[in-house]
C-alpha positions as CSV (number, residue, x, y, z in Angstrom):
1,X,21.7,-28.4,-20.0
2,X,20.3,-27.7,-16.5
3,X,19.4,-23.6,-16.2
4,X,17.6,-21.7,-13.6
5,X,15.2,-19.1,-14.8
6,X,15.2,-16.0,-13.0
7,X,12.6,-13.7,-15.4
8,X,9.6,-14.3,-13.3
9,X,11.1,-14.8,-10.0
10,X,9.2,-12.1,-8.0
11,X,5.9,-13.8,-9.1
12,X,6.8,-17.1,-10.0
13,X,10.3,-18.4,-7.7
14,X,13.3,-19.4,-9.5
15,X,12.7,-21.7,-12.3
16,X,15.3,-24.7,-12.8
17,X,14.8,-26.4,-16.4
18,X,16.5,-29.8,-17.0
19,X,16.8,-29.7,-20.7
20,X,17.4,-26.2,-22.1
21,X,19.1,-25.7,-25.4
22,X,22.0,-22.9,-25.2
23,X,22.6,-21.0,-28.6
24,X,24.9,-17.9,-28.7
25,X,24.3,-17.1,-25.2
26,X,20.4,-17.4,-25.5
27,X,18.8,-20.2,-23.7
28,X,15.7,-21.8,-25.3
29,X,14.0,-23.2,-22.3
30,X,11.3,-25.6,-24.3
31,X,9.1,-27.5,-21.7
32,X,5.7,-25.2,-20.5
33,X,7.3,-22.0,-22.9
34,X,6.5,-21.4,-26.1
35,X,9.7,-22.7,-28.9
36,X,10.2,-19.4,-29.3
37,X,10.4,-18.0,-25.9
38,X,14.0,-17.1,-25.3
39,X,15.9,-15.9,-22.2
40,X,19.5,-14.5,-22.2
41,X,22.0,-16.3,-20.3
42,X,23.1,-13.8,-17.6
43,X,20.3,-11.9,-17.4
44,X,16.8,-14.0,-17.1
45,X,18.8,-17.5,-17.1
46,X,21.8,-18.7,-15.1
47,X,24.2,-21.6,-15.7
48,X,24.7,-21.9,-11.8
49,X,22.0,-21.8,-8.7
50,X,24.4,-19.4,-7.0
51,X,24.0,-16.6,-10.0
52,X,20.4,-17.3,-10.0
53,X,20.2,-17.1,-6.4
54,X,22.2,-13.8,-6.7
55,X,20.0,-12.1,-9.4
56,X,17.2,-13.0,-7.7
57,X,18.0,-11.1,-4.7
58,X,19.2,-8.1,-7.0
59,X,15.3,-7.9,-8.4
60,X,13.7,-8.0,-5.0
61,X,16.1,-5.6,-4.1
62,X,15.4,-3.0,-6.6
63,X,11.4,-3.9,-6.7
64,X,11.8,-3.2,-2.8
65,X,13.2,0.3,-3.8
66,X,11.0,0.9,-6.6
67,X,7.6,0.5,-3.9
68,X,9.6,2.5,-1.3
69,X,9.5,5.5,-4.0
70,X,5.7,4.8,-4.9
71,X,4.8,4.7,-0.9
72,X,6.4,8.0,-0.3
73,X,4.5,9.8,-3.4
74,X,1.3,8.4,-2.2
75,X,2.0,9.8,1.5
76,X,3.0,13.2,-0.1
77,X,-0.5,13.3,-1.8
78,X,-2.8,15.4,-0.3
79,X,-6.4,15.5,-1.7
80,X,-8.8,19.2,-1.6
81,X,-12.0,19.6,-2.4
């Protein structure tokens, strides 16, 4: 079954993998991964481009929030000697 990985996207891109095997709603990608690397359907894999798509945008969002916080506690530092 054709899946698009969505785990790595912020480093990597999306991820489509031809020949994953589905089990229980966890998706054994096979290929460059280990056979015991595992994914959950949903949540790092998608059975559609459009929910991979989707949750990829959700990740950047939240990593884009997650630097704006770091940004403004390094502006708030203030060093003494």
């Amino acid at each position: 079954m054709k899946v698009w990985l969505t785990k790595y996207a912020l480093s990597s891109g999306i991820e489509v993998v031809e020949d994953a095997r589905i089990e229980n709603g966890r998706v054994y990608p096979g290929g460059k991964y280990f056979s015991f690397t595992v994914f959950h359907l949903g949540d790092d894999a998608h059975d559609t481009e459009v929910a991979a798509i989707a949750d990829a945008e959700k990740r950047r969002l939240k990593k884009l929030g997650s630097l704006h916080k770091q940004i403004a506690k390094l502006e708030r530092m203030e060093f003494k000697v």
